[in-house]
DOROSE-586977 format. One line per 3 residues: number of its first residue (from 1); their letters; for each residue x, y, z of N, C-alpha, C. Coordinates in Angstrom, 1 decimal. Layout:
<lumkols>
NUM	a	X:Y:Z:X:Y:Z:X:Y:Z  ...
</lumkols>
This chain:
<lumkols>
1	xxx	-153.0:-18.4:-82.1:-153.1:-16.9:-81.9:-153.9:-16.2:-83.0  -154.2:-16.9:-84.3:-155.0:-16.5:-85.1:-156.3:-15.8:-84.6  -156.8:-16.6:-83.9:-158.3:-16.1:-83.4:-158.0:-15.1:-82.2
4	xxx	-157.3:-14.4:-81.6:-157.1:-13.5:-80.6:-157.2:-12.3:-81.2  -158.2:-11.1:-80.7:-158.1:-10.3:-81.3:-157.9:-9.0:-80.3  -156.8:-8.3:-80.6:-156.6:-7.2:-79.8:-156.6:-5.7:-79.8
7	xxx	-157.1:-5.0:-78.9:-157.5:-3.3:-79.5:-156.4:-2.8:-78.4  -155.8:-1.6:-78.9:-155.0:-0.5:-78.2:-155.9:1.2:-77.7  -155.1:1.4:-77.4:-155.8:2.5:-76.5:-154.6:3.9:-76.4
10	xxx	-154.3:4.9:-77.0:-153.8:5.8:-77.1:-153.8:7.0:-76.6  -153.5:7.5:-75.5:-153.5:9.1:-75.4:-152.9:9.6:-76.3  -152.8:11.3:-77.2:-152.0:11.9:-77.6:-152.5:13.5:-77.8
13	xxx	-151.2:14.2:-77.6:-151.1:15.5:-77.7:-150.1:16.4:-78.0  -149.8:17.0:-79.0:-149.2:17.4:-80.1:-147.3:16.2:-80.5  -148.6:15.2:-80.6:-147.1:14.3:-80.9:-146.7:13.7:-82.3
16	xxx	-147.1:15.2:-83.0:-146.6:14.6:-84.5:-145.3:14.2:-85.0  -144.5:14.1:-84.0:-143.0:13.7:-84.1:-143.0:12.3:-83.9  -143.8:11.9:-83.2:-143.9:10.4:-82.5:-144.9:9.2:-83.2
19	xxx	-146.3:10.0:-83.6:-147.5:9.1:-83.3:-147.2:8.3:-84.6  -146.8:8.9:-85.2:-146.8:7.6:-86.7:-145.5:6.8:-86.3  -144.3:6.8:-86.0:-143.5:5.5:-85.9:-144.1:4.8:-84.7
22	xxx	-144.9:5.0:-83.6:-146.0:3.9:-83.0:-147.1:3.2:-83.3  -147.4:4.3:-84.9:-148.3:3.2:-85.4:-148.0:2.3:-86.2  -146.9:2.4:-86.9:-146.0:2.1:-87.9:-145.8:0.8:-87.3
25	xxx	-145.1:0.7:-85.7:-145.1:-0.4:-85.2:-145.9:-1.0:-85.2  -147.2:-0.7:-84.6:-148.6:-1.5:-84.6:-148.4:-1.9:-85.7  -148.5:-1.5:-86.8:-148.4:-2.0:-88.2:-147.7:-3.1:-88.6
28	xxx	-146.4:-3.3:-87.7:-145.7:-4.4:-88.2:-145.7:-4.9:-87.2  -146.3:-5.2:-86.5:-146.6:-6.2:-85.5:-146.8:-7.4:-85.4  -146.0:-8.7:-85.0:-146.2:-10.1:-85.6:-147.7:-10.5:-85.1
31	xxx	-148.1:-10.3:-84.2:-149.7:-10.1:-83.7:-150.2:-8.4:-83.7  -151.2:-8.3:-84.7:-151.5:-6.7:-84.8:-152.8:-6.3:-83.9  -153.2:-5.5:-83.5:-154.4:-4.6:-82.9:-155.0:-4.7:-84.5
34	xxx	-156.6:-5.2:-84.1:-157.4:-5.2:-84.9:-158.2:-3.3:-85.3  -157.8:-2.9:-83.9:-158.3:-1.5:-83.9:-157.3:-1.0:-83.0  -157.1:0.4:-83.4:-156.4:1.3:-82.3:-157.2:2.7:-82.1
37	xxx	-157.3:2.4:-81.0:-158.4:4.2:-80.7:-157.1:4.9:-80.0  -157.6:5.9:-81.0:-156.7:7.2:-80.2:-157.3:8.3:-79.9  -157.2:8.6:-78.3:-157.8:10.4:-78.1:-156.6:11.7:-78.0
40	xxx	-156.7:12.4:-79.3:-156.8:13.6:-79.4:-156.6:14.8:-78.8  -155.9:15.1:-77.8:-156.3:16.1:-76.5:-155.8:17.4:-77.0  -156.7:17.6:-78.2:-156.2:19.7:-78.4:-155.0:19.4:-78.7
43	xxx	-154.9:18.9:-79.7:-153.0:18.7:-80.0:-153.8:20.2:-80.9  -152.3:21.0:-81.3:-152.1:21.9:-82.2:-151.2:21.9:-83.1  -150.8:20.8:-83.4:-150.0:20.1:-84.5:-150.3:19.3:-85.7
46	xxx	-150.1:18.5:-86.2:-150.7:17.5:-87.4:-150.8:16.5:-86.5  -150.9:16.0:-85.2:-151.5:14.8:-84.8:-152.3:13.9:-85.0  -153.6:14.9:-85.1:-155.0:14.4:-85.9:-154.7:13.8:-87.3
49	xxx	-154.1:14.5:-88.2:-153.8:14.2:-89.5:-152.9:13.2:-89.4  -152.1:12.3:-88.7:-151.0:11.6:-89.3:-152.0:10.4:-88.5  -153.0:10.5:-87.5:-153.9:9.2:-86.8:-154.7:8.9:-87.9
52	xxx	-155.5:9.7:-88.8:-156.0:9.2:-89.6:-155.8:9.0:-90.5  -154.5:8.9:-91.2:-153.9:8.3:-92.0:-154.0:7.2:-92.4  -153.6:6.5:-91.0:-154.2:4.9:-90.7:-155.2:4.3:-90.2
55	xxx	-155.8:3.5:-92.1:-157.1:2.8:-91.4:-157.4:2.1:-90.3  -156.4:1.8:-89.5:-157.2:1.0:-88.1:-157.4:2.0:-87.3  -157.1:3.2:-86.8:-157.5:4.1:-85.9:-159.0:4.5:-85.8
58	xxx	-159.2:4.5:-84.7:-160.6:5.2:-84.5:-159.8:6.8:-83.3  -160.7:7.4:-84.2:-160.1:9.1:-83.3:-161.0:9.5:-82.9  -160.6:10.2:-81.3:-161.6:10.6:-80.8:-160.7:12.3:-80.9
61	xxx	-161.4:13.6:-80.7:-160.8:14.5:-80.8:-161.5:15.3:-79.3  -160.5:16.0:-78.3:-160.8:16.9:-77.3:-160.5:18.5:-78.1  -161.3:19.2:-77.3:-161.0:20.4:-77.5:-159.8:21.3:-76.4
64	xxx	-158.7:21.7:-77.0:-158.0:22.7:-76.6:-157.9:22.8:-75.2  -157.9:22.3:-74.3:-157.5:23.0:-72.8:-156.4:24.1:-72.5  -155.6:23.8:-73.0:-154.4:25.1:-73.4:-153.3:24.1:-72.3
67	xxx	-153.1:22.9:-71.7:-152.4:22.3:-70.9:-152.4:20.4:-70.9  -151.0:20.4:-71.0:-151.2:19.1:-70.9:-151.4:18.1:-69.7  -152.0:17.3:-69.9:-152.3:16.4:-69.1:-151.9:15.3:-67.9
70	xxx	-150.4:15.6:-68.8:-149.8:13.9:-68.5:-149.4:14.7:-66.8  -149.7:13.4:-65.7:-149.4:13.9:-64.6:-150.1:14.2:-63.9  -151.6:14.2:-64.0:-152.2:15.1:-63.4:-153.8:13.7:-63.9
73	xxx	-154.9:14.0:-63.1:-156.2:12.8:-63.2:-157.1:13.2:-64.5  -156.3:14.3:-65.1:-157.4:14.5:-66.3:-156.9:13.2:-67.5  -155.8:13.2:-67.3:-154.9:11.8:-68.0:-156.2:10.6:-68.0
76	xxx	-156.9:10.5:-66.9:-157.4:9.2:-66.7:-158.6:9.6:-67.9  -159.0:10.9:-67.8:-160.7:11.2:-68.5:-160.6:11.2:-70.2  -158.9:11.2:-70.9:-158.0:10.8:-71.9:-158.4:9.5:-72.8
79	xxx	-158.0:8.7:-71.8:-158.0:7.5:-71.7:-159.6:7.2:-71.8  -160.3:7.4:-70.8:-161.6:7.3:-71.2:-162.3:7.6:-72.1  -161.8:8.6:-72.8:-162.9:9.0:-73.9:-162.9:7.6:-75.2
82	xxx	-161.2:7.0:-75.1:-161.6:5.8:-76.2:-162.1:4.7:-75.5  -161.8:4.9:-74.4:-162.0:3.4:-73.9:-163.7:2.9:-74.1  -164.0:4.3:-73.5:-166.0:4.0:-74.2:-166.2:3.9:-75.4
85	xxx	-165.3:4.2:-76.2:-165.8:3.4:-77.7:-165.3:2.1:-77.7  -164.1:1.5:-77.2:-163.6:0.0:-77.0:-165.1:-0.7:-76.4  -165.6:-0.1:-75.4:-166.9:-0.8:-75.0:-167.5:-1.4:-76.1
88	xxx	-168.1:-0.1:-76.6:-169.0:-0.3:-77.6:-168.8:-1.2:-78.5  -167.6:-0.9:-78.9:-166.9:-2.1:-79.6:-167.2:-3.5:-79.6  -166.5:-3.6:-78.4:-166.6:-4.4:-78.0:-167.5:-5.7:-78.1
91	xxx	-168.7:-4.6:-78.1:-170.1:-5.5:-77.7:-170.8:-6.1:-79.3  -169.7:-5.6:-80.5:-170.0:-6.1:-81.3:-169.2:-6.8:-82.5  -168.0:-7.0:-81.4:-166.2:-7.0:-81.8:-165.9:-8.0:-81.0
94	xxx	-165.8:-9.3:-81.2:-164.9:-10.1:-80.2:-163.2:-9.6:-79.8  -163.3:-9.0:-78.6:-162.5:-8.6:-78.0:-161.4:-9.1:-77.0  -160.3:-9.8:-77.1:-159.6:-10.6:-75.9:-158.9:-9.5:-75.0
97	xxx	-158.3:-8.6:-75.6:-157.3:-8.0:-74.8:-157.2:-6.6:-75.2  -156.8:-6.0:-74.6:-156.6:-4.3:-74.9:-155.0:-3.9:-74.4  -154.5:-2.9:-75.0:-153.1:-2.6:-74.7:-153.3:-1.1:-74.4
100	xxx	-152.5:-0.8:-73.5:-152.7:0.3:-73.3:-150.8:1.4:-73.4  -150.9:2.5:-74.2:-149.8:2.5:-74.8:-149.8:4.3:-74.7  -148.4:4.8:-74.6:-148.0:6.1:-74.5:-147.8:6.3:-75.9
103	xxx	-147.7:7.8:-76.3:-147.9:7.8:-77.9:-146.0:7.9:-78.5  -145.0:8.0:-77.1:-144.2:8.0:-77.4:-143.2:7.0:-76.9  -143.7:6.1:-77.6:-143.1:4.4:-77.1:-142.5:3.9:-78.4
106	xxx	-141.3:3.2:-78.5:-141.0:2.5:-79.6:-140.8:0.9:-79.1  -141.6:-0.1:-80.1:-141.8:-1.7:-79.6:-141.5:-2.2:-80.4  -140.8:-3.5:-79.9:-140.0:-4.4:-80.7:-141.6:-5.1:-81.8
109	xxx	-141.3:-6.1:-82.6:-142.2:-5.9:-83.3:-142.9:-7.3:-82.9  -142.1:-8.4:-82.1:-142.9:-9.7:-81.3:-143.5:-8.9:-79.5  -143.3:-7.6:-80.0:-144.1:-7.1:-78.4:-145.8:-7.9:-78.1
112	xxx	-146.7:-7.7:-78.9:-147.9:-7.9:-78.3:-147.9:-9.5:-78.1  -147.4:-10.2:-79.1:-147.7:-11.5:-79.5:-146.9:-12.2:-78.2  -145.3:-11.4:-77.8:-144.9:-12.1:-76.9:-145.8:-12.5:-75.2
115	xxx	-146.1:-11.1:-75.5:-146.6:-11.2:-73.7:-148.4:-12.1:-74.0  -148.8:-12.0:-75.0:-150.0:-12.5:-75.2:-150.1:-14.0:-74.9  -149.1:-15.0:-75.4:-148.4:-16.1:-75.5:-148.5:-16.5:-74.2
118	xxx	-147.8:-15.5:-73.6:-147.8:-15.8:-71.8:-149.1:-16.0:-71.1  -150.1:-15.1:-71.3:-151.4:-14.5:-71.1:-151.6:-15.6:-71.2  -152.0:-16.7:-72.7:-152.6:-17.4:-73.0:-152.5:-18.8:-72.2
121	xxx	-151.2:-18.8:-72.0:-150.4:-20.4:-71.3:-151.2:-20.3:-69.8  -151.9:-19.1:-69.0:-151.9:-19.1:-68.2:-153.1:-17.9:-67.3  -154.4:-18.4:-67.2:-155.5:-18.1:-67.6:-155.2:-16.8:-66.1
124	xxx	-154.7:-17.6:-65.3:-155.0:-16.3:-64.3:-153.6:-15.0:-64.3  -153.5:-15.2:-65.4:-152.1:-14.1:-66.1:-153.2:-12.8:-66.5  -153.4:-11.5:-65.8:-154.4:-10.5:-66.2:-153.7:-9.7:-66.8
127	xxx	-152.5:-9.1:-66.0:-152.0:-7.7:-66.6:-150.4:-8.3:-66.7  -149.7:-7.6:-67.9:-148.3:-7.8:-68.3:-147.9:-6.8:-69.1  -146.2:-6.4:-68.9:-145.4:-5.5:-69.8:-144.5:-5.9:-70.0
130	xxx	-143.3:-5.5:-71.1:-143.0:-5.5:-71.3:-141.7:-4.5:-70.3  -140.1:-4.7:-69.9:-139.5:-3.6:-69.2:-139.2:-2.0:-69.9  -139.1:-1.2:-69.6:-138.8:0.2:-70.3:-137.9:0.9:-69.8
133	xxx	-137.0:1.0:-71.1:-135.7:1.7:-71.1:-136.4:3.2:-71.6  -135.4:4.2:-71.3:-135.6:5.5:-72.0:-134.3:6.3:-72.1  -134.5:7.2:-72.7:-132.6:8.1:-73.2:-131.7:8.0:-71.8
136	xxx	-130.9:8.5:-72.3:-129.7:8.4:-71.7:-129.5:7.0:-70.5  -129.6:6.0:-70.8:-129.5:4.5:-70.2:-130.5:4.8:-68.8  -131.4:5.2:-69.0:-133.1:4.9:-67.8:-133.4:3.8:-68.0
139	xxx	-133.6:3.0:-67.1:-134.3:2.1:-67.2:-135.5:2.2:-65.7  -136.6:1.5:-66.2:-137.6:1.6:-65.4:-137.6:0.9:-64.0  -138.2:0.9:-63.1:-138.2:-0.3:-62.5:-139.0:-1.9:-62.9
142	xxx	-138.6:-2.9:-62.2:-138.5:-4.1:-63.2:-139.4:-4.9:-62.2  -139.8:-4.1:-60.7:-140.4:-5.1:-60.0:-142.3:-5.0:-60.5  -142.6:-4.3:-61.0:-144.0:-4.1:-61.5:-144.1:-4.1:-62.8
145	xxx	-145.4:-3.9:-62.8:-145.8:-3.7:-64.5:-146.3:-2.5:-64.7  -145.7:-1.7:-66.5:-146.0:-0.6:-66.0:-147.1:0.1:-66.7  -147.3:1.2:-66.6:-148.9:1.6:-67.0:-148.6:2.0:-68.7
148	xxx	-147.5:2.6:-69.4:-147.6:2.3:-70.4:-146.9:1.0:-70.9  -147.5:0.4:-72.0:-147.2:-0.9:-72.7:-147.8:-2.0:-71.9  -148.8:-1.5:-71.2:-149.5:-2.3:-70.2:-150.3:-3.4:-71.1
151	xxx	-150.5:-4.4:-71.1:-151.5:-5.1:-72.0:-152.7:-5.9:-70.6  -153.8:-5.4:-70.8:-154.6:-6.3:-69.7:-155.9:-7.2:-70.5  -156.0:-8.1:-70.0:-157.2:-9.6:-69.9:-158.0:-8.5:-70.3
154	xxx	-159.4:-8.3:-71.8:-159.9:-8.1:-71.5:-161.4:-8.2:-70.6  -161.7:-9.6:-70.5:-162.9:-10.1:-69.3:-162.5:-9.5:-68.1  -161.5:-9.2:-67.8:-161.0:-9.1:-66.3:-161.4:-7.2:-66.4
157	xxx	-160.4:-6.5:-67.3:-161.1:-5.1:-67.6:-162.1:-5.1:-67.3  -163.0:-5.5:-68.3:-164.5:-5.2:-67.9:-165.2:-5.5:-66.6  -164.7:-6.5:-65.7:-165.7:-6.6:-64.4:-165.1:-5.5:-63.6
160	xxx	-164.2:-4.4:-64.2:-163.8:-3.4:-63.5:-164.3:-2.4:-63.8  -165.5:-2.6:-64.5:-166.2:-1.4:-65.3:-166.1:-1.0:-66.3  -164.8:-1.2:-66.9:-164.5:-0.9:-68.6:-163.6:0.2:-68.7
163	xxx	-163.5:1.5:-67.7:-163.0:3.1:-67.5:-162.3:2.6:-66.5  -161.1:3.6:-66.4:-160.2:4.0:-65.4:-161.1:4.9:-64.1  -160.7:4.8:-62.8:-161.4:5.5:-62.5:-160.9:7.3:-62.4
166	xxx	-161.7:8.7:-62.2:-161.0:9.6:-62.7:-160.8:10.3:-61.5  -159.8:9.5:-60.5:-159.3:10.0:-59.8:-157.5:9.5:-59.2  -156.6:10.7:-57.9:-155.5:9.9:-57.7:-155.7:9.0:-57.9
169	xxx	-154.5:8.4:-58.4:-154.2:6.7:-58.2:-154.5:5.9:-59.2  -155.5:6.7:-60.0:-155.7:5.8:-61.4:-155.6:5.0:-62.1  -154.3:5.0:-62.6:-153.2:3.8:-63.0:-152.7:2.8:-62.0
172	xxx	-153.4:2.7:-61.4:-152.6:1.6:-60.3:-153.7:0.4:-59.7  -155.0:1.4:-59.9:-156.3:0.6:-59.8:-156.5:-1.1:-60.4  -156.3:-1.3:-61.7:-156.3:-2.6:-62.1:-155.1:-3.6:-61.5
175	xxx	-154.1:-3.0:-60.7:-152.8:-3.4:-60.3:-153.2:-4.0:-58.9  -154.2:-3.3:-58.1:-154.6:-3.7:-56.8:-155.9:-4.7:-57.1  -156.5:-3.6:-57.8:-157.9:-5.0:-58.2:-157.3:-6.2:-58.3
178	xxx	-156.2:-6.5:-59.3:-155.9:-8.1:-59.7:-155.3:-8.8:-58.5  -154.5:-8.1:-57.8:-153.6:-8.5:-56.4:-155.2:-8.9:-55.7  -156.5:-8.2:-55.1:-157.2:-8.3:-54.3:-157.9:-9.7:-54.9
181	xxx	-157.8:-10.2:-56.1:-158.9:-11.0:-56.7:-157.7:-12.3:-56.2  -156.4:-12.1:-56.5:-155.9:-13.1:-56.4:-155.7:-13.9:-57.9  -154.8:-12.7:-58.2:-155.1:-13.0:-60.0:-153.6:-12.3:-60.4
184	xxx	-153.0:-12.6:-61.3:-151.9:-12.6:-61.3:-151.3:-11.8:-62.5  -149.7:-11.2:-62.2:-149.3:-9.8:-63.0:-148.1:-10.1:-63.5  -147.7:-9.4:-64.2:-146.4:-10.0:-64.4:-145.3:-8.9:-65.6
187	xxx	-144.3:-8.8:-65.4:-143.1:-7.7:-66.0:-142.7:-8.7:-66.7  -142.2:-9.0:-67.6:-141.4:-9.4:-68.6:-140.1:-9.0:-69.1  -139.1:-9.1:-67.8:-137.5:-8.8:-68.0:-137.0:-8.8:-69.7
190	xxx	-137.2:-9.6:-70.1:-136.4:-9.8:-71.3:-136.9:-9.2:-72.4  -138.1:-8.6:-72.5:-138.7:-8.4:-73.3:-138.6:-6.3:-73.3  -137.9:-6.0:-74.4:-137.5:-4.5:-73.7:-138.3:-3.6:-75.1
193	xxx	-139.1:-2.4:-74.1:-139.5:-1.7:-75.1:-139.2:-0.2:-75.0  -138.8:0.4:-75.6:-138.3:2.2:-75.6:-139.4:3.5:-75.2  -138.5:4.3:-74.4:-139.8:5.7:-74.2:-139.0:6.5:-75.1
196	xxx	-139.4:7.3:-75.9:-138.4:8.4:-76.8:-138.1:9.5:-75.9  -139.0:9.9:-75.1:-138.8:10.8:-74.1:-138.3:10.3:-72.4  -137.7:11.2:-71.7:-137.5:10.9:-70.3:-138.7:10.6:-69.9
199	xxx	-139.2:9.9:-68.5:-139.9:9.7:-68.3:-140.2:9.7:-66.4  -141.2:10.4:-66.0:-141.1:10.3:-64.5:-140.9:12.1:-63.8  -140.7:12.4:-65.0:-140.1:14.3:-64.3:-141.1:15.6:-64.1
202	xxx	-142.2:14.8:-64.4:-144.0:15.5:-63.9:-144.6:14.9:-62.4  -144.0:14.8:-61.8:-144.7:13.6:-60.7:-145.3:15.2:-59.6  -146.7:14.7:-59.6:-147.1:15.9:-58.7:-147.2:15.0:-57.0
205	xxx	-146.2:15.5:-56.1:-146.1:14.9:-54.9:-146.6:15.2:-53.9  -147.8:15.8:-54.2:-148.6:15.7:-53.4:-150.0:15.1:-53.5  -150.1:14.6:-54.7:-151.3:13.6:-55.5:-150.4:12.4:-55.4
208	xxx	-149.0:11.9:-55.1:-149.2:10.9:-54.8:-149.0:10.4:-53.7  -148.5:11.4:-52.7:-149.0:11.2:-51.4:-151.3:11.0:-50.8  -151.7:11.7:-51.8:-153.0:12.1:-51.8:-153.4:9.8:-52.3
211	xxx	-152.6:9.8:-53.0:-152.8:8.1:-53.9:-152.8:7.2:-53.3  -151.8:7.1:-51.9:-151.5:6.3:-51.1:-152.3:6.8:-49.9  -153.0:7.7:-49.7:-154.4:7.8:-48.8:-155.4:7.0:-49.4
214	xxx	-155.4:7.1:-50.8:-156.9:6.7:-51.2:-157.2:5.4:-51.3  -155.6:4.7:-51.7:-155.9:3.5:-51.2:-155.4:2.4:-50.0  -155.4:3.4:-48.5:-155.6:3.2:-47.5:-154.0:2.4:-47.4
217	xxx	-153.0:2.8:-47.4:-151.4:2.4:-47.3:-151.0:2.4:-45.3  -150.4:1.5:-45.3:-150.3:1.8:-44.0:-149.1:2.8:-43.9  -149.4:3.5:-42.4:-148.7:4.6:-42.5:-147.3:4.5:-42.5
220	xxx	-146.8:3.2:-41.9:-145.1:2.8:-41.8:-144.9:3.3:-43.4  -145.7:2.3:-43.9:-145.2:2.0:-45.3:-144.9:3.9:-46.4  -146.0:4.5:-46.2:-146.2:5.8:-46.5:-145.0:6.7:-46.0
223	xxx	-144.8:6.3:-44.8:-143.4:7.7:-44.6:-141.8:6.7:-45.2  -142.0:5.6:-44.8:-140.9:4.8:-45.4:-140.5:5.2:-47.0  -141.9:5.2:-47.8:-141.7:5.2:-49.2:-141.1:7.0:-49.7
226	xxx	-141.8:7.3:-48.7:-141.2:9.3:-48.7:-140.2:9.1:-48.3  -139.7:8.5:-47.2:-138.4:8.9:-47.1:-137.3:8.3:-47.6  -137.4:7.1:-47.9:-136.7:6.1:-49.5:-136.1:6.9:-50.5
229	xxx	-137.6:7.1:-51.6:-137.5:7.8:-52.9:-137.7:9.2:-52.8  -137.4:10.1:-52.0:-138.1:11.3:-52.2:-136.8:12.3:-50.9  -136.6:12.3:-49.9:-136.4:13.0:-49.4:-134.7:13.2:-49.8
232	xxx	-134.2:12.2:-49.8:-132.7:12.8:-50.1:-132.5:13.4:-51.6  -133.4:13.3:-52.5:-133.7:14.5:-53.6:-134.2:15.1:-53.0  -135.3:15.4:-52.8:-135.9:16.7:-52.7:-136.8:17.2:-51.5
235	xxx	-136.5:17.7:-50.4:-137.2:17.9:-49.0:-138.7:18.3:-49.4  -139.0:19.5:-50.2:-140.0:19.5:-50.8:-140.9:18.5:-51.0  -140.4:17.9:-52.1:-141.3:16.9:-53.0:-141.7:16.0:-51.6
238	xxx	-140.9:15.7:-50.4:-141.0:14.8:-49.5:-142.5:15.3:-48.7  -142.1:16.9:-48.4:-142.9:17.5:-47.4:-144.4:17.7:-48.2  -144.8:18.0:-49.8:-145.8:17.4:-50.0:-146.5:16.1:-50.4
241	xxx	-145.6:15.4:-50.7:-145.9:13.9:-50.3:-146.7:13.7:-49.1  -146.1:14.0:-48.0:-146.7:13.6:-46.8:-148.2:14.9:-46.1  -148.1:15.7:-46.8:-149.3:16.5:-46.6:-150.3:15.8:-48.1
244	xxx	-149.9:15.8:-48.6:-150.8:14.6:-49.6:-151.6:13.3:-49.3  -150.8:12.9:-48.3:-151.0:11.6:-47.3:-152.4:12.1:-46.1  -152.0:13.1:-45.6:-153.0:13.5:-44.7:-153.7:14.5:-45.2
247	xxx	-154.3:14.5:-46.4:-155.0:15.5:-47.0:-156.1:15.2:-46.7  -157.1:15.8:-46.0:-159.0:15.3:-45.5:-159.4:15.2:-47.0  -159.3:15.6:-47.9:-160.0:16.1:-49.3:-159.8:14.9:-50.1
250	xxx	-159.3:13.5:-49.7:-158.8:13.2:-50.8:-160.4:11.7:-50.9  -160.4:12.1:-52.4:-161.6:10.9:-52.9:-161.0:9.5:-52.5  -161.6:8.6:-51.2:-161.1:7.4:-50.9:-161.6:6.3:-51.7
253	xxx	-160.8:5.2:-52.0:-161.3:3.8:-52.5:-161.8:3.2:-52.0  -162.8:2.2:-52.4:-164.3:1.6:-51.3:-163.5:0.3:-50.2  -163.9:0.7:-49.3:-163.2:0.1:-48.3:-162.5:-1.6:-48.1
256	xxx	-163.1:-2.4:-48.8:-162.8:-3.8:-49.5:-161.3:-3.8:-50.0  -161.2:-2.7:-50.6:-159.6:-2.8:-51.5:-158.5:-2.1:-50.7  -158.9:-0.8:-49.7:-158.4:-0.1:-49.1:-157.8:-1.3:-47.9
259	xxx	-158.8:-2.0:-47.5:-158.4:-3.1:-46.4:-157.3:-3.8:-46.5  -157.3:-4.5:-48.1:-156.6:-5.5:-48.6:-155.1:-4.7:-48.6  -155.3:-3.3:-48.9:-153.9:-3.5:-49.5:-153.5:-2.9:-48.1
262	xxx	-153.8:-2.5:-47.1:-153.8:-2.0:-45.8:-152.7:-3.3:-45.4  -153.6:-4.3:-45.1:-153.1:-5.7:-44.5:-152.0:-6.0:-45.2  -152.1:-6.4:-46.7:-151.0:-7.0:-47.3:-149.8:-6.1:-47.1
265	xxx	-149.8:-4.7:-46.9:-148.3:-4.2:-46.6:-148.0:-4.9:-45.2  -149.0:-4.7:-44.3:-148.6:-5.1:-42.8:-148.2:-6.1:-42.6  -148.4:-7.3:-43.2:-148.3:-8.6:-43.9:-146.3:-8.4:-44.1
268	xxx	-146.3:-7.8:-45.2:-144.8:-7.7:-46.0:-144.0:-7.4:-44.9  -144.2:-6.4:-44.1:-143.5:-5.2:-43.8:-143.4:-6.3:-41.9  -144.0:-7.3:-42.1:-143.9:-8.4:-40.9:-142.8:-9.6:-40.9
271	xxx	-142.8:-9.9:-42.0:-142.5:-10.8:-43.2:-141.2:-10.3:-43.1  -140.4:-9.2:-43.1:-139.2:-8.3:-43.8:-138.6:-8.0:-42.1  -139.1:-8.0:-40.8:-138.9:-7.7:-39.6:-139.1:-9.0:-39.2
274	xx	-139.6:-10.4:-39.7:-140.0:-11.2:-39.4:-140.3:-11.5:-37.1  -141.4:-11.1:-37.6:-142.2:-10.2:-36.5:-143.1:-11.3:-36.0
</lumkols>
């Protein structure tokens, strides 16, 4: 593991309560991030001051929107702003893996090294997490992996272009890519890492009805999943869900992936009726 070298990737905005006991972790990490970029989004707090505190950070700094992000596709252009300097990096930084991390996460301190270990034993292992608990006994779901404490292959990142793309669905993109390549993902039950905050209570429901348009969901599966997780909370949240679904406006995914994951539900959802 000596020769593995790994960079992190940080959103943050006014999280001067948070961002230093996450680097603090990075810090004592039994495998550490050789670099950690963090972008800046108009925090109006000591954010900026407590990132560069620590010499491994690279900071990128946004100017002021007056709003935050989380929730919404500007989150993706966040993310981007370091991930173009990870490029660059890159290109003159031997680079294996990138993590990708919320600024209010607390990790055990065998987090990177554990799932890396895994990665390593098993070449077609691209994306892995760690499970996530948060206050008051949350726990996350345990059948996926999740977008923060995400750690992904970086060779595999890059033939994805290097950037998130900056639209619905964002975060879910490297999730389908690897499923479409035939390349493999993986959660890590045992391995448990903390959100300091609730987490899940921004969900705009009609961007993710708009998400599951873009990447071509079949429709059983789309009213199933509205009516599952969504309607016996909230009629609302359901009823724009599903005008999200049939939104003409929404930016579609290139037809290759949209296919795949089209079929693979129809596939499941045959499988489960055994049809």
């Amino acid at each position: 593991m000596d020769n593995i070298n790994v960079v992190a990737v940080i959103p943050a905005r006014n999280e001067e309560e948070n961002i230093g006991k996450l680097l603090s972790d990075l810090e004592e990490q039994s495998l550490k991030p050789v670099k950690v970029f963090i972008t800046d989004d108009g925090s109006t707090d000591k954010t900026a001051e407590i990132c560069e505190s620590f010499p491994f950070v690279v900071l990128s700094r946004r100017v002021d929107r007056g709003y935050d992000a989380v929730g919404t596709t500007e989150i993706a252009k966040v993310f981007n702003e370091s991930l173009r300097k990870i490029n660059e990096f890159s290109k003159s930084n031997k680079t294996d893996y990138v993590l990708f991390l919320g600024a209010d996460l607390n990790l055990p301190r065998n987090y990177i090294e554990f799932l890396i270990s895994r990665m390593e034993e098993d070449h077609q292992l691209v994306l892995t997490s760690g499970a996530l608990k948060g206050p008051g006994g949350f726990e996350a779901a345990k059948n996926y992996v999740h977008g923060a404490g995400r750690i992904c292959k970086f060779s595999f990142w890059m033939d994805l272009g290097g950037l998130f793309p900056e639209k619905v669905g964002w975060e879910s993109y490297p999730v389908f890519k690897a499923q479409s390549k035939g390349l493999k993902l993986k959660l890590f039950k045992e391995l448990i890492f903390e959100s300091i905050r609730p987490t899940g209570g921004r969900t705009d429901y009609f961007a993710y009805g708009q998400a599951m348009r873009a990447y071509g969901y079949f429709w059983v599966l789309a009213w199933g999943r509205t009516i599952k997780h969504i309607w016996f909370r909230s009629p609302k949240a359901a009823v724009n869900m599903i005008k999200g679904y049939y939104s003409k406006s929404t930016d579609l995914y290139d037809d290759e992936l949209r296919k795949f994951i089209n079929k693979s539900q129809k596939q499941r959802i045959r499988k489960i009726l055994k049809v």
